[in-house]
N, C-alpha and C positions, 0 to 999 in steps of 0.2 A: 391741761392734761391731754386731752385730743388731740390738740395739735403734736405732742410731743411723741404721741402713739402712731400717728400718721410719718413723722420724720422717721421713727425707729422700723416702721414700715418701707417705706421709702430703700433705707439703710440695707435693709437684711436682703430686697429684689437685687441691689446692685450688685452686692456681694456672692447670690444666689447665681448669678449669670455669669461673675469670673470665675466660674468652681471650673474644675475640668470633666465635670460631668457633663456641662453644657458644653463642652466640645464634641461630644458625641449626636451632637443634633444641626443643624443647616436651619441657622436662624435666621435666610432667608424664607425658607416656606416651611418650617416646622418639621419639616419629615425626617428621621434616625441617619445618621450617618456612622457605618461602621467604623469602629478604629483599626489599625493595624497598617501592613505591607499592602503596597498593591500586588494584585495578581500578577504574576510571570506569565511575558507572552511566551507564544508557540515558536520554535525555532524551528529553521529551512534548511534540513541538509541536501545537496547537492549530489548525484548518484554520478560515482566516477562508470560511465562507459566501459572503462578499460578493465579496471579493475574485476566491475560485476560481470557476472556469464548468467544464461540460460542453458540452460540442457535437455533437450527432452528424449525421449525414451518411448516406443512403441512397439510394444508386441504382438505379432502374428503366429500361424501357426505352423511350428516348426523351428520358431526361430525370436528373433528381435534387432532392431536398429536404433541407434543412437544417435545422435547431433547437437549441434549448437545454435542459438541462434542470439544477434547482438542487441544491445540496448538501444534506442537510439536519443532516448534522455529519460530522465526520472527524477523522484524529488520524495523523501522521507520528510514528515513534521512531526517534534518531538515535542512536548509541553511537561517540562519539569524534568523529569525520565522516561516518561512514559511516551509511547509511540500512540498519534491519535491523526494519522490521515498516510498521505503518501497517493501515489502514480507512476507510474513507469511505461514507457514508447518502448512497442519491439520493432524493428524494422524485419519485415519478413523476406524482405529482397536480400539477406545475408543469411540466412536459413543455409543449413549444409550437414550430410550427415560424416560421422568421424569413424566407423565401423568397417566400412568399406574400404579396404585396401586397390582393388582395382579401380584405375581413374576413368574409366570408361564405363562401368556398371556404376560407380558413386555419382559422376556427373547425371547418368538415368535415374536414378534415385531421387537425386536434388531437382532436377527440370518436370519430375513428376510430382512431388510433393508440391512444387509452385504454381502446378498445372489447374486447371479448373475442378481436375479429381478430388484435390487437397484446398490448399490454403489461399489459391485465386491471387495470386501476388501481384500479378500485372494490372488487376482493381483494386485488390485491396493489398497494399505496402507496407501495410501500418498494422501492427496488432496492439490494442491496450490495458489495461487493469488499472482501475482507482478505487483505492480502501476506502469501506464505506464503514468501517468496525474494526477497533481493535482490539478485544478483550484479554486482558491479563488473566494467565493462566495461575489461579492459588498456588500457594507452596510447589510451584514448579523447582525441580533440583537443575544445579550447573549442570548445564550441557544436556538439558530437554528442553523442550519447545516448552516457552514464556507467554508465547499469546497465541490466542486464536484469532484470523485478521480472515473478515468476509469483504468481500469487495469485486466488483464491475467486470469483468471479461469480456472485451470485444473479440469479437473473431470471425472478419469477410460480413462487416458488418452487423452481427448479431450479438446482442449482449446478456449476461446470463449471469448473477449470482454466483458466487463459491465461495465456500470458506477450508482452511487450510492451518493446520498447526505451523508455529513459525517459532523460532527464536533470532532476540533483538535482542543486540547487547550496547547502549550507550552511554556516550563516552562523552566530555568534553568537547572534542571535536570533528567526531563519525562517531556513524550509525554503522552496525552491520547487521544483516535482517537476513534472515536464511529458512527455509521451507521447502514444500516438494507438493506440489497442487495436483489432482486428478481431476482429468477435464474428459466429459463425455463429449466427443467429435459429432456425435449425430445431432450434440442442442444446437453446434456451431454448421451445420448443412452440406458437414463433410461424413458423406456416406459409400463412396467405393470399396467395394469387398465387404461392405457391412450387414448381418442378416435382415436388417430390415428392408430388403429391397429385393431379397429373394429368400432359397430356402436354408438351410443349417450349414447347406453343404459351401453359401455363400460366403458363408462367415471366415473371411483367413485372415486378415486385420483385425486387433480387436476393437470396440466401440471406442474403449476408454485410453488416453495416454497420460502420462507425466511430465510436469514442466516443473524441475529441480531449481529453485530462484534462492541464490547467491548474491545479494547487492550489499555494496560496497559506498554509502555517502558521506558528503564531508560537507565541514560549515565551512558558508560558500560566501560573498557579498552580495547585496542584494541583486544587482545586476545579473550575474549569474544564477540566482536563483528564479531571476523572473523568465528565463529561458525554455525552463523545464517547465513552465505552466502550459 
């Protein structure tokens, strides 16, 4: 009879271990193994240059100036739909303003803005931004801003925090990401014409400008997406 208890014993572990409930387990070292899909990696879209513009916008008093200024690479990463990183290179050596119809006062404009008063272009070349957040906006409607994206601002070497309403709209095969960032000039060490450095009557620039961001990326091979790192 024992014995026979012991076989029927036996019988019922073998059977117990081809169930498919024991495939939810790693009967190497015992610990739970989830069922299901693997997770979906993060996708690398590629920021068309050409495509994307910067625009920024500063006003003074009496008036205001507008320009452009160009990409010089960037990269959006998408995980599922959703937008969860990105960076973008501004090249400040293509800085220019578009307001100015005289090419002799615009040229003054542009060699001052690159000058040490402004944006120091001749040290610093390079302006950047890398998202460090990107928070989806709840029940955001078509055509509002989708996410709220904080992230990196270098500028003449200083880097400073901002966040920025945005909308991202993803596709299969691009990203287009679009916001308008307000960036205080006195965190980045550009203070000419600004009241901090004298009195009210100083003030004819204002502290704060806007840089209007337009990017435009596409899924790229990896090759080209490791360009933009």
């Amino acid at each position: 009879m024992k014995t026979n208890q012991l076989v029927a014993g036996l019988m019922a572990a073998v059977l117990l271990t081809s169930t498919p409930l024991m495939a939810h387990y790693n009967l190497d070292n015992g610990s739970e193994k989830k069922a299901g899909k693997p997770a979906a990696k993060a996708v690398t879209y590629t920021v068309d240059t050409e495509q994307s513009v910067l625009t920024w916008n500063a006003k003074k008093v009496g008036g205001e100036h507008t320009g452009n200024v160009k990409l010089a690479k960037g990269q959006l990463t998408v995980d599922g739909n959703k937008l969860t990183g990105g960076n973008f290179v501004m090249d400040m050596t293509t800085i220019v303003d578009t307001d100015i119809t005289n090419a002799g006062m615009n040229k003054r404009l542009t060699d001052h803005l690159k000058s040490e008063d402004f944006f120091s272009v001749e040290k610093n070349p390079t302006s950047t931004f890398k998202i460090t957040k990107a928070t989806p906006i709840a029940s955001a409607k078509a055509g509002e801003p989708n996410y709220n994206v904080t992230g990196d601002l270098s500028i003449k070497g200083t880097t400073k925090s901002i966040t920025f309403p945005a909308t991202v709209i993803v596709s299969a095969n691009a990203v287009d990401a679009s916001g308008k960032a307000e960036i205080n000039r006195i965190d980045y060490d550009i203070k000419y014409r600004a009241a901090i450095i004298g009195t009210a009557a100083d003030k004819i620039i204002d502290d704060t400008f806007t840089l209007d961001i337009k990017l435009v990326a596409n899924k790229g091979d990896k090759a080209m997406a490791e360009k933009t790192k």
